[in-house]
DSSP file (Angstrom, degrees, kcal/mol; ACC not computed):
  #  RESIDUE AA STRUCTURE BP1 BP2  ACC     N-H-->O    O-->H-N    N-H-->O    O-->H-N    TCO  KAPPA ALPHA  PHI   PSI    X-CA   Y-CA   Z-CA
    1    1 A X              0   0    0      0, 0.0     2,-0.6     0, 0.0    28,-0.0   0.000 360.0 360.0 360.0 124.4    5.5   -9.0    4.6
    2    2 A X        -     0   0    0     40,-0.0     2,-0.3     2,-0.0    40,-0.0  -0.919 360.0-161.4-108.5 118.0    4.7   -5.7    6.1
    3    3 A X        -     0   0    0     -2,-0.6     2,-0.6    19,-0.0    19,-0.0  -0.756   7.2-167.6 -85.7 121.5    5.3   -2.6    4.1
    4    4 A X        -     0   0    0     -2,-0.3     2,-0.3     2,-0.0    -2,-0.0  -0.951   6.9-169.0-126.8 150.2    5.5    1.0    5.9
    5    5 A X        -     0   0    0     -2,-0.6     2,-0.5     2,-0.1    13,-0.0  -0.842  33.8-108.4 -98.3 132.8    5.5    4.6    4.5
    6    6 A X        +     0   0    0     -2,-0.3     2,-0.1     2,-0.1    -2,-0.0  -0.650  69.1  43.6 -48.8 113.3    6.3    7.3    6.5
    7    7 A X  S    S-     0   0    0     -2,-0.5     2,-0.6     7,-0.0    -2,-0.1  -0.380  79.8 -80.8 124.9 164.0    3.7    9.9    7.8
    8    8 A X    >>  +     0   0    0      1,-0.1     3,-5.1    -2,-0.1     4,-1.6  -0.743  38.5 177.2 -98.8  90.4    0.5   10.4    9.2
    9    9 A X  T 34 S+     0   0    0     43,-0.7    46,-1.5    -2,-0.6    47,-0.7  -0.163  79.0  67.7 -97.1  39.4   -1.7   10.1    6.5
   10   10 A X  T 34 S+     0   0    0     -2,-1.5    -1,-0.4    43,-0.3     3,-0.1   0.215 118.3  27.7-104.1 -24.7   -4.6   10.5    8.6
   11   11 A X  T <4 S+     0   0    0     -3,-5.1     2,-0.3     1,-0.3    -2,-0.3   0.534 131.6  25.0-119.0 -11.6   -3.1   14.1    9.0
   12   12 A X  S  < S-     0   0    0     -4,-1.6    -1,-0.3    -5,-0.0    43,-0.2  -0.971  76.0-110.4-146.5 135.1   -1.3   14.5    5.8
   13   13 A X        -     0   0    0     -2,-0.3    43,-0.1    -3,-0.1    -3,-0.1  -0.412  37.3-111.7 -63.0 136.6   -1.4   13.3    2.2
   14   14 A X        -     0   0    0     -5,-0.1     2,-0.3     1,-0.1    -1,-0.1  -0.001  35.7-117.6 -47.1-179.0    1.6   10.9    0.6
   15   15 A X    >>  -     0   0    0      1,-0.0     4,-2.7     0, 0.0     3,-1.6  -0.833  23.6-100.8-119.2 176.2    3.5   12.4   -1.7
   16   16 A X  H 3> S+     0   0    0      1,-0.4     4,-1.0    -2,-0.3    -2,-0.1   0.723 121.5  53.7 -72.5 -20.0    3.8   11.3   -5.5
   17   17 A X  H 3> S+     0   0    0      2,-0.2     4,-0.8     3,-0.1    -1,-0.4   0.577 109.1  46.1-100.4  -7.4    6.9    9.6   -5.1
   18   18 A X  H <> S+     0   0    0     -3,-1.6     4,-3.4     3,-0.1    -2,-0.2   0.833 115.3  51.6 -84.5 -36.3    5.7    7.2   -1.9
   19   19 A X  H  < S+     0   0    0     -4,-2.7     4,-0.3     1,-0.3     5,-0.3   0.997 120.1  27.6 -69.1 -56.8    2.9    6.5   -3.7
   20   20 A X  H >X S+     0   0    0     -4,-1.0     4,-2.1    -5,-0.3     3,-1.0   0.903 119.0  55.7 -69.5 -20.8    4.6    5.5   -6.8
   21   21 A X  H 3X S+     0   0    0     -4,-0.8     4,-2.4     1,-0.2     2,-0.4   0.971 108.9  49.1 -88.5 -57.7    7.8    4.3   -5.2
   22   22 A X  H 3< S+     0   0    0     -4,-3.4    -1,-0.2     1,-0.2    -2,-0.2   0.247 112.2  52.2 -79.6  32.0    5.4    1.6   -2.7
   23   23 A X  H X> S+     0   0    0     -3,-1.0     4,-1.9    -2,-0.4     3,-0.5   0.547 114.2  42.4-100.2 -48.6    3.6    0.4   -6.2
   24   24 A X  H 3X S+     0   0    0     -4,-2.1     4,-2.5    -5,-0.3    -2,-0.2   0.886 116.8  45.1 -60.0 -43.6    7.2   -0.3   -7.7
   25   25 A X  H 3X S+     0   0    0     -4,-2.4     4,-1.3     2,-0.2    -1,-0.2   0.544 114.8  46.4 -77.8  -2.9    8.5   -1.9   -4.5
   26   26 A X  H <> S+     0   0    0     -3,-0.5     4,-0.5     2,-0.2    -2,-0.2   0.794 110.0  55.3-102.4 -17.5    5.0   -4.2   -4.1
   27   27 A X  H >X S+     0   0    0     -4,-1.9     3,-2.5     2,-0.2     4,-1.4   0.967 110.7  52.1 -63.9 -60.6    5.5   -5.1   -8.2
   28   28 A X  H 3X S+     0   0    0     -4,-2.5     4,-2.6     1,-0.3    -2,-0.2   0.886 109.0  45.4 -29.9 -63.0    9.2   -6.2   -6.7
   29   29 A X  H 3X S+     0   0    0     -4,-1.3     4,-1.2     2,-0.2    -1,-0.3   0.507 111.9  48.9 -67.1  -7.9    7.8   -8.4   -4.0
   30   30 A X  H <X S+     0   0    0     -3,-2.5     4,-4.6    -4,-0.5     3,-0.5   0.902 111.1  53.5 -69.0 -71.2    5.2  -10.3   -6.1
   31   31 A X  H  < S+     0   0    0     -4,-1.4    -2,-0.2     1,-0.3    -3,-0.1   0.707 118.7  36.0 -22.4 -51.6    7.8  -10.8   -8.7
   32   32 A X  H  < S+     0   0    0     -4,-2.6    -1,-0.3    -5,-0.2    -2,-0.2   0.961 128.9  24.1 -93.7 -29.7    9.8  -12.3   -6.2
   33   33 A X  H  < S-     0   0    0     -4,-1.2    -2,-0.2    -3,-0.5    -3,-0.2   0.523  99.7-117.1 -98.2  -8.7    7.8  -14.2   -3.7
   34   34 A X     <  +     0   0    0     -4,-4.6     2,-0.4     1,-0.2    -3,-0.2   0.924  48.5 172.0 103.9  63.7    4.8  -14.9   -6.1
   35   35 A X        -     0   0    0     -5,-0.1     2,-0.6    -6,-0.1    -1,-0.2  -0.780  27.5-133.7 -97.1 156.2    2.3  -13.0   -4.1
   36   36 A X    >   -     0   0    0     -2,-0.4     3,-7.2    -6,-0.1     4,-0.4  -0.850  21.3-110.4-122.2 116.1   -1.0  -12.7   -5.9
   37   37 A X  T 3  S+     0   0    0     -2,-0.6     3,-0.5     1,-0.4    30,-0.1   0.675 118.0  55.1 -52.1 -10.0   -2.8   -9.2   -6.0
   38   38 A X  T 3  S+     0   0    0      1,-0.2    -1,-0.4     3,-0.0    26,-0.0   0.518  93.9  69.5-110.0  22.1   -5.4  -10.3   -3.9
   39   39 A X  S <  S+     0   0    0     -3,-7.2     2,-0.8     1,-0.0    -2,-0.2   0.291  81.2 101.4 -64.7  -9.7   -3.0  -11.2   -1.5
   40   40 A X        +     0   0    0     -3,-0.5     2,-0.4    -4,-0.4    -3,-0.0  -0.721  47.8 165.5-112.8 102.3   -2.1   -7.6   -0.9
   41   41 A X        -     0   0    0     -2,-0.8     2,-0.1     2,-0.0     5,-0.1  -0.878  33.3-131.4-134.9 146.4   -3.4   -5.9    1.9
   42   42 A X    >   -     0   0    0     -2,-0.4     3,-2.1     1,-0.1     4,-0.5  -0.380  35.2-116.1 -75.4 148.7   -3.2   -2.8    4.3
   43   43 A X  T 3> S+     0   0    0      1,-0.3     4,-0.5     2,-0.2     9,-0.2   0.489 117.9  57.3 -56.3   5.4   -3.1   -3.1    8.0
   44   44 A X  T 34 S+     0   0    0      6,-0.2    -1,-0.3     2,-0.1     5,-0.1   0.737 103.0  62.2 -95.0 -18.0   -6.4   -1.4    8.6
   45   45 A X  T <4 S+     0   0    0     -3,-2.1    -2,-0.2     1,-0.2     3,-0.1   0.515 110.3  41.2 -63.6   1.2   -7.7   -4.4    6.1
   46   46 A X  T  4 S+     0   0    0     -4,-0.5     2,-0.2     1,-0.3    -1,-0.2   0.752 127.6   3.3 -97.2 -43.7   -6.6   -6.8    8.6
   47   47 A X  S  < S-     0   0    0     -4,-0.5     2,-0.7     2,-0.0    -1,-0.3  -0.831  91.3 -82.8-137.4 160.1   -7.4   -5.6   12.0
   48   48 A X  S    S+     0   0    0     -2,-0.2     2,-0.2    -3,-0.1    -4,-0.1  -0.839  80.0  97.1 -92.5 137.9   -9.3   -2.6   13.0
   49   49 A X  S    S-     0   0    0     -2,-0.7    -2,-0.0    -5,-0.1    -3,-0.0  -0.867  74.3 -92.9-177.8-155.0   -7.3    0.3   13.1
   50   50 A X    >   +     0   0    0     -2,-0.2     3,-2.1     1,-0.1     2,-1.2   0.824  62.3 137.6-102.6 -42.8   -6.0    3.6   11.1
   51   51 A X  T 3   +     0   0    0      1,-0.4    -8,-0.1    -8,-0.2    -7,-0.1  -0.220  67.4  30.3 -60.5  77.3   -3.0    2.6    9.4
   52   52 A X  T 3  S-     0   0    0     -2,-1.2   -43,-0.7    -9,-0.2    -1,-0.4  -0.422 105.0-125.1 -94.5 -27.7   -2.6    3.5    6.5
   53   53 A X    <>  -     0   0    0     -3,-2.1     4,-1.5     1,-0.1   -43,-0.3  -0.332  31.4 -92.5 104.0 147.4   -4.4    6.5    7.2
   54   54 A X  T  4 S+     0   0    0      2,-0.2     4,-0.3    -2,-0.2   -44,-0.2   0.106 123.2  59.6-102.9  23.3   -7.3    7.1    4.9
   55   55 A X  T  4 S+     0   0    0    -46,-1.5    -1,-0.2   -43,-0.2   -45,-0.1   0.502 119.1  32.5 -60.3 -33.3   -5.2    9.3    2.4
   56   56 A X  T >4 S+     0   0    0    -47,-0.7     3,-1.6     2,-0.1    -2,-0.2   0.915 111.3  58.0 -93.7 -20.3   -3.0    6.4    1.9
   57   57 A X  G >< S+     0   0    0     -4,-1.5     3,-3.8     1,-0.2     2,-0.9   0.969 108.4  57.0 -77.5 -83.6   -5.8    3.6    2.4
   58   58 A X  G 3  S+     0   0    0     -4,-0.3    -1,-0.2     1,-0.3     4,-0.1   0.449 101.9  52.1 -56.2   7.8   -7.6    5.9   -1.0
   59   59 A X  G <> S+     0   0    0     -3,-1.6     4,-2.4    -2,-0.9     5,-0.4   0.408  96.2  81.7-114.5   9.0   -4.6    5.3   -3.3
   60   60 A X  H <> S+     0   0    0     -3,-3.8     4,-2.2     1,-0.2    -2,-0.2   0.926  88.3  44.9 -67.5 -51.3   -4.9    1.3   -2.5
   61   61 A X  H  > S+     0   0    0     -4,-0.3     4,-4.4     2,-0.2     5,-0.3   0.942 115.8  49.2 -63.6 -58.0   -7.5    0.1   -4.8
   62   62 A X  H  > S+     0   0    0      1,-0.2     4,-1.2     2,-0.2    -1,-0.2   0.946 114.0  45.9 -50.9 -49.7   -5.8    2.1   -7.8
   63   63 A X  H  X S+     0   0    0     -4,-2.4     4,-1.6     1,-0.2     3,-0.4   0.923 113.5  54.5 -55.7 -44.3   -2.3    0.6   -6.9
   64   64 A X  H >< S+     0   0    0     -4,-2.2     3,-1.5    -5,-0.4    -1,-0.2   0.981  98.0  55.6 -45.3 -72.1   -4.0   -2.5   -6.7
   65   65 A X  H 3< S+     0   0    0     -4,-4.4    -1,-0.3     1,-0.2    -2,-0.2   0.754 109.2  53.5 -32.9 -35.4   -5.7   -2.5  -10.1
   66   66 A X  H 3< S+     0   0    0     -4,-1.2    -1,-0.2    -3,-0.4    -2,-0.2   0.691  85.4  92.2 -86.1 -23.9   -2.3   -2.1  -11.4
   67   67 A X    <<        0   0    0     -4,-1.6   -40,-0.1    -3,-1.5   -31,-0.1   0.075 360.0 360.0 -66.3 171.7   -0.4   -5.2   -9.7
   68   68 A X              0   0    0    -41,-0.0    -1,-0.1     0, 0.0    -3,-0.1   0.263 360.0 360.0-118.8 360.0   -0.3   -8.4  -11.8
């Protein structure tokens, strides 16, 4: 499943509602497909490249901790 947020968060910060809004929608998608929090990863943790952007790439770990 690939999740994306809008904006260049290499060039800009999220704002408090993507950030909280893509923790609520990745609690959804566990729930429903039974994904396991260390199943959850960004596309620069996959491949090299930028995306998320390292503003959104620094709110991952926290969001993480919180997932079930």
């Amino acid at each position: 499943i690939g999740i994306m947020v809008l904006g260049n968060f290499e060039l800009q910060r999220p704002s408090q509602a993507q950030v909280v809004t893509l923790e609520k929608f990745l609690k959804q998608l566990q729930a429903q497909h039974k994904i396991k929090r260390g199943s959850v990863y960004t596309h620069k943790e996959l491949t090299a490249n930028l995306c998320p952007g390292k503003s959104l790439q620094s709110h991952m770990g926290k969001i993480r901790s919180r997932l079930a």
